[in-house]
Residue frames as qw, qx, qy, qz and C-alpha x, y, z in Angstrom:
[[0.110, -0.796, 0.579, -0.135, -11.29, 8.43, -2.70],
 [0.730, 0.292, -0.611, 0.089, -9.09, 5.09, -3.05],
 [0.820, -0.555, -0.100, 0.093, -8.08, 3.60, -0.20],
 [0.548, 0.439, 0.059, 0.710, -4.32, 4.88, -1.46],
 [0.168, 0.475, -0.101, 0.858, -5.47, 8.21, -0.69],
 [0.745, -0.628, -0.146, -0.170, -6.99, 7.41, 2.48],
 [0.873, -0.295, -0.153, 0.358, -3.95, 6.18, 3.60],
 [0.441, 0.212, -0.017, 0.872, -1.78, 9.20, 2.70],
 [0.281, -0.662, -0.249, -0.648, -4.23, 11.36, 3.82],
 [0.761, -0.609, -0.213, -0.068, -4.63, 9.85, 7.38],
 [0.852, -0.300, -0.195, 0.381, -0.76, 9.31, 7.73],
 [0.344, 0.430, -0.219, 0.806, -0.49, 12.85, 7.73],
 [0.427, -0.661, -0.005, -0.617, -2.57, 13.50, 10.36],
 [0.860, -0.340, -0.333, 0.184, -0.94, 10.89, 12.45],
 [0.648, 0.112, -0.066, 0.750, 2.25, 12.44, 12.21],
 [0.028, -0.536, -0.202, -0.819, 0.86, 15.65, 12.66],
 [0.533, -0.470, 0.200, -0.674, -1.55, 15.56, 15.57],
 [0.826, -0.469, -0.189, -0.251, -2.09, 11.97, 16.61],
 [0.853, -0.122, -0.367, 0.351, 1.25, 10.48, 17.48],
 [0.132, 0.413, -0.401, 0.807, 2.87, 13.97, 19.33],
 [0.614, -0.519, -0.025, -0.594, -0.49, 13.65, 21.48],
 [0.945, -0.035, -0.319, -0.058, 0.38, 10.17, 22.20],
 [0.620, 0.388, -0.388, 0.561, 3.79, 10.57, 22.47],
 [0.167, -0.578, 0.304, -0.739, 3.12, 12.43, 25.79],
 [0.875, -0.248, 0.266, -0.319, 1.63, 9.39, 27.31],
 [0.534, -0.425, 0.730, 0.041, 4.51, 7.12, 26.15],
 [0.604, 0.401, 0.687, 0.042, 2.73, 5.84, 23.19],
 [0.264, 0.456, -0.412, -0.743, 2.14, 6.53, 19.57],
 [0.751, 0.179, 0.607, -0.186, 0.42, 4.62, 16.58],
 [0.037, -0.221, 0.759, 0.612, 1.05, 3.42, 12.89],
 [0.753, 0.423, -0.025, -0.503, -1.89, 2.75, 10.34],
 [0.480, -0.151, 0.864, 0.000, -1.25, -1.08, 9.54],
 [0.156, 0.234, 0.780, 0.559, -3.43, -1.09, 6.37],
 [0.440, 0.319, 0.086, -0.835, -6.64, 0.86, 4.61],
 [0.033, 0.049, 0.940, 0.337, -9.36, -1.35, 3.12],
 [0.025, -0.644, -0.700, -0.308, -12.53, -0.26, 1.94],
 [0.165, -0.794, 0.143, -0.567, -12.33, 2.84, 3.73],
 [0.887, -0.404, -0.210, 0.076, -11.19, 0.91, 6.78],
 [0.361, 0.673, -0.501, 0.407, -8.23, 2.04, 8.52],
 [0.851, -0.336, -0.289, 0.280, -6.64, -0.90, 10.73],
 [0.080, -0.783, 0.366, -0.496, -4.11, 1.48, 13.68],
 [0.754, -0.025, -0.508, 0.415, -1.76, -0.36, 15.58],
 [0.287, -0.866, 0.287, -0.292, -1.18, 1.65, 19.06],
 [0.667, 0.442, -0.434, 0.414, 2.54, 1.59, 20.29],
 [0.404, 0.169, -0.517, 0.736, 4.45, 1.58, 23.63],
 [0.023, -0.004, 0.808, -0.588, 2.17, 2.77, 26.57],
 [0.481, 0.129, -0.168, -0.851, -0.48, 2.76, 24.57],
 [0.650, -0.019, -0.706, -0.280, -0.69, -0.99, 24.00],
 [0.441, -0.200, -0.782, 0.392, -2.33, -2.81, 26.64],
 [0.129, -0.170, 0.249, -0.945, -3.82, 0.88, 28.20],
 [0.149, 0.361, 0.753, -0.529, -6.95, 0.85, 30.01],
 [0.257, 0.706, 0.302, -0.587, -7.86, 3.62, 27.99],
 [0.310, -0.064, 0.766, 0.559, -6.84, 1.98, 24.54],
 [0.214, 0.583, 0.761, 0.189, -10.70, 1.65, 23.23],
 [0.249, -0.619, -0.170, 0.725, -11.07, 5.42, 24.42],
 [0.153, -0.572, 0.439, 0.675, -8.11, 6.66, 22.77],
 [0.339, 0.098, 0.693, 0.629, -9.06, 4.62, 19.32],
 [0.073, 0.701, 0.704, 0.086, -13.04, 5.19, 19.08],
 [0.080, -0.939, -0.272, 0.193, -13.42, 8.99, 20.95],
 [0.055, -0.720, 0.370, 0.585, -9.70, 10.88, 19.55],
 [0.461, -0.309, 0.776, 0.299, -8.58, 8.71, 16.81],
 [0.226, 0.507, 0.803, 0.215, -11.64, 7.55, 14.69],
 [0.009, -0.856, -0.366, 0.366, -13.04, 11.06, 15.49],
 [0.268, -0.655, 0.327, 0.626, -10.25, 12.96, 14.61],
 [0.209, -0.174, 0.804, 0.528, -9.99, 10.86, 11.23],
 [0.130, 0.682, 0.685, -0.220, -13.60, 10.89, 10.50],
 [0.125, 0.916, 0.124, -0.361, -13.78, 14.85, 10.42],
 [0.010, 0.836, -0.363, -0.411, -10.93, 15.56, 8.66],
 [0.053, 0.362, -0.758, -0.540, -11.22, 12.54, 5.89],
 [0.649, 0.161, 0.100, -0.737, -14.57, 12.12, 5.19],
 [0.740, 0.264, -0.593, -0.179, -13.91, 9.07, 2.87],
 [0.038, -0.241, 0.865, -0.439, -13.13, 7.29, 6.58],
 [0.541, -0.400, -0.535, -0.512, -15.69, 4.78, 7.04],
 [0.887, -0.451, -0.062, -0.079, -14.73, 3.14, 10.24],
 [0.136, 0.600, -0.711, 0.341, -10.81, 3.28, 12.55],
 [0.959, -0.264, -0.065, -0.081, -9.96, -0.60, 14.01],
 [0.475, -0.690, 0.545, -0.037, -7.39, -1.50, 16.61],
 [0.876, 0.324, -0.322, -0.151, -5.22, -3.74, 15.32],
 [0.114, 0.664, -0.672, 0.307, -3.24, -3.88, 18.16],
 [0.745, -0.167, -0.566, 0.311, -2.07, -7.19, 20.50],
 [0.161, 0.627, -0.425, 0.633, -2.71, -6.02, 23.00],
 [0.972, -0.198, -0.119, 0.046, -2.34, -9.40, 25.37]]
């Protein structure tokens, strides 16, 4: 799988399940780039800065993307979140 179809793949499942979840806490995220299987995830509004930022990327996020696009190697925060 291309990194291409990594990316089209994931940003339906953002749109789909992660960012409505989010969206309930104030927050939401965007997929900032896919490299090598890598998928770099910006987290938005009360998400950035959250206590429970690492959490939310590593234990829903990465997980979530993981199971349900195998060709995921690895989900990284690219957010500022300073």
């Amino acid at each position: 799988m291309t990194d291409v179809e990594i990316l089209e793949a994931v940003e339906k499942i953002m749109d789909a399940e992660v960012n409505p979840a989010l969206a309930g806490h104030g927050g939401g995220a965007k997929i900032t780039t896919v490299k090598d299987g890598k998928v770099y995830v910006e987290l938005q509004g009360g998400c950035r800065g959250c206590m429970g930022a690492r959490m939310t990327m590593k234990n829903g996020i990465e997980r979530l993307l993981k199971e349900k696009v195998p060709a995921v190697l690895e989900v990284i925060d690219a957010t500022n979140h300073g």
